[in-house]
C-alpha positions in Angstrom: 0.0 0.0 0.0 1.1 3.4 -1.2 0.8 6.3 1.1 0.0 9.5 -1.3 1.3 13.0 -0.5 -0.4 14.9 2.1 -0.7 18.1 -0.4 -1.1 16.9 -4.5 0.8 18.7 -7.0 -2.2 21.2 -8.1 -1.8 22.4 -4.4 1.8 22.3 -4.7 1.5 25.0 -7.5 -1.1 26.8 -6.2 1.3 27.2 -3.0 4.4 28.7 -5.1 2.5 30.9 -7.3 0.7 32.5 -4.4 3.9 33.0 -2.9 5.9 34.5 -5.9 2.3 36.8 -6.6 2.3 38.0 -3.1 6.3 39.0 -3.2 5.4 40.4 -6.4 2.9 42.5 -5.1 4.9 43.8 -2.0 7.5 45.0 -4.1 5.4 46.8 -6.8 3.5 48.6 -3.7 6.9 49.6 -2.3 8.4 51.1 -5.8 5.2 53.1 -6.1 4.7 54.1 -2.8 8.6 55.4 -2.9 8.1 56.7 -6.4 4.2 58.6 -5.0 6.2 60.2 -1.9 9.3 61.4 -4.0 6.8 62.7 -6.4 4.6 64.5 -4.2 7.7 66.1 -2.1 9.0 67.7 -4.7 5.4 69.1 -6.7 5.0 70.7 -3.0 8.3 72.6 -2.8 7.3 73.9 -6.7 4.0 74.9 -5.3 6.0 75.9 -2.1 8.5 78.1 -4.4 5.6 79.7 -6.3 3.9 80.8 -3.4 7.5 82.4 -2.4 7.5 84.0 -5.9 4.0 85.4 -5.5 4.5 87.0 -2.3 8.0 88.0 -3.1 5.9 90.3 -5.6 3.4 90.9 -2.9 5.6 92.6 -0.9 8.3 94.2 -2.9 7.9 97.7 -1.9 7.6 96.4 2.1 11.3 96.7 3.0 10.8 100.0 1.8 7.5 100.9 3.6 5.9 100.7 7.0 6.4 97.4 8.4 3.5 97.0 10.4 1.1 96.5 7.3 3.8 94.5 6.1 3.0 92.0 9.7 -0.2 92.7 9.4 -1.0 91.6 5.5 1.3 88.4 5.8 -1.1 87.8 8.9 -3.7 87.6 6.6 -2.1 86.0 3.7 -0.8 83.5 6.0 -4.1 82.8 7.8 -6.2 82.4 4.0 -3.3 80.2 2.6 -2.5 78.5 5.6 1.3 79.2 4.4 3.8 81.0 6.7 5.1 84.1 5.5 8.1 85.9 6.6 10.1 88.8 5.2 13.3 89.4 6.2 15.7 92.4 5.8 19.6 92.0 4.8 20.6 92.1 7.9 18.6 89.1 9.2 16.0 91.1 10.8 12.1 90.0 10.7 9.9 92.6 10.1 6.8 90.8 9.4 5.6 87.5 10.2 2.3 85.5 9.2 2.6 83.6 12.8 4.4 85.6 15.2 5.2 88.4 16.6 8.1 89.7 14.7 9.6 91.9 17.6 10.0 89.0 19.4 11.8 86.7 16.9 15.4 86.1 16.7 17.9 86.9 13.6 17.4 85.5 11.0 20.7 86.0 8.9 22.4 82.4 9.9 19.5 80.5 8.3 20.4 78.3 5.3 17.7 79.5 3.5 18.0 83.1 4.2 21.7 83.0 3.3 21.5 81.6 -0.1 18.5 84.2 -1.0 21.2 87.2 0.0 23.3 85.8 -2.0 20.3 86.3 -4.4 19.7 82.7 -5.4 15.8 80.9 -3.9 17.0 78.8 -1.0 15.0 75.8 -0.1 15.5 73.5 3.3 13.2 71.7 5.1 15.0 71.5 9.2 13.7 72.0 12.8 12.1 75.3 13.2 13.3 77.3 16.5 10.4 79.3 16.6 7.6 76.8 15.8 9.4 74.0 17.4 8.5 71.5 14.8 10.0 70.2 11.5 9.6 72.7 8.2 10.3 72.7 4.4 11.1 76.4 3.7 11.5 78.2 0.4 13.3 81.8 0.4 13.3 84.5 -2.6 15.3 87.7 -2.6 13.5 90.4 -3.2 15.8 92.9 -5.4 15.7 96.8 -6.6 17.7 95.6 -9.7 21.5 96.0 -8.1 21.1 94.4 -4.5 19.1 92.5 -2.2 16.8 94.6 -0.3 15.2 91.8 1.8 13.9 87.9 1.8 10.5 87.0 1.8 10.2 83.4 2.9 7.4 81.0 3.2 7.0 77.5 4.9 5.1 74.6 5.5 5.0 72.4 8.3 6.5 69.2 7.5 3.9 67.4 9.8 0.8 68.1 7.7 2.7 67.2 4.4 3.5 64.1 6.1 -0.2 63.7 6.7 -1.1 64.3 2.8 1.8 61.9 1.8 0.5 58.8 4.3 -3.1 59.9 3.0 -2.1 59.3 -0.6 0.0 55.4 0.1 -2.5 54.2 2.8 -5.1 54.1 -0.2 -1.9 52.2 -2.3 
């Protein structure tokens, strides 16, 4: 008397292919869920550097001007867009801010982002905010008469609420 296999062939197959399928399947979900987050970081800091463009036009004349409207507009801008706004003079001090007080806030000059703007390039970098106390993807534009750099106008995003949006979109992956 023959014993036969516990599991027949059909089985057998049915076993492997599920397996390769399903390995398959994890690795196509990773590539596109790397390939959606890549994608969707970098269409945010365009969007992020033509809101910086926009209100860089916004507020040319402000480092020129009183400052309060200045605050007081970005607090406005700021509270429609939900984007922080801050301009910046060439010396690295805030004169208007869409989420604080500016008297209150500390040079500015050392920032990464602030730097390459005087330098009159757009700066972007997304690092720990001192202020806010939270992470932040920033995007600076020099604002310029033509022969120098008469300010910064800066605008930011908290990283937590992209990192929201981004989960969002590869939970439903």
């Amino acid at each position: 008397m023959r014993l036969r296999p516990r599991f027949g062939i059909t089985w057998r197959y049915f076993i492997a292919y599920s397996t390769v399928a399903t390995i398959a399947i994890f690795t196509i979900a990773l590539l596109i869920n790397g390939v959606v987050k890549d994608r969707y970081r970098r269409w945010t800091s365009d969007k992020l550097k033509i809101h910086a463009l926009l209100a860089a036009e916004i507020f040319k004349d402000a480092f020129n001007k009183d400052h309060r409207e200045a605050d007081r507009l970005s607090k406005e801008i700021g509270r429609s867009t939900g984007i922080r706004i801050t301009l910046i003079t060439p010396d690295g001090t805030v004169i208007a801010d869409s989420e604080r007080n500016p008297l209150t806030m500390e040079n500015h000059a050392g920032r990464p982002e602030i730097r390459r703007a005087l330098k009159g390039e757009i700066g972007m970098s997304s690092r720990y905010s001192t202020t806010l106390k939270e992470m932040m993807s920033y995007v600076a534009v020099p604002v310029s008469d033509g022969k120098e750099v008469r300010g910064v106008v800066r605008v930011s995003l908290k990283s937590r609420e992209m990192s929201i949006l981004i989960d969002e979109i590869t939970d439903r992956i």
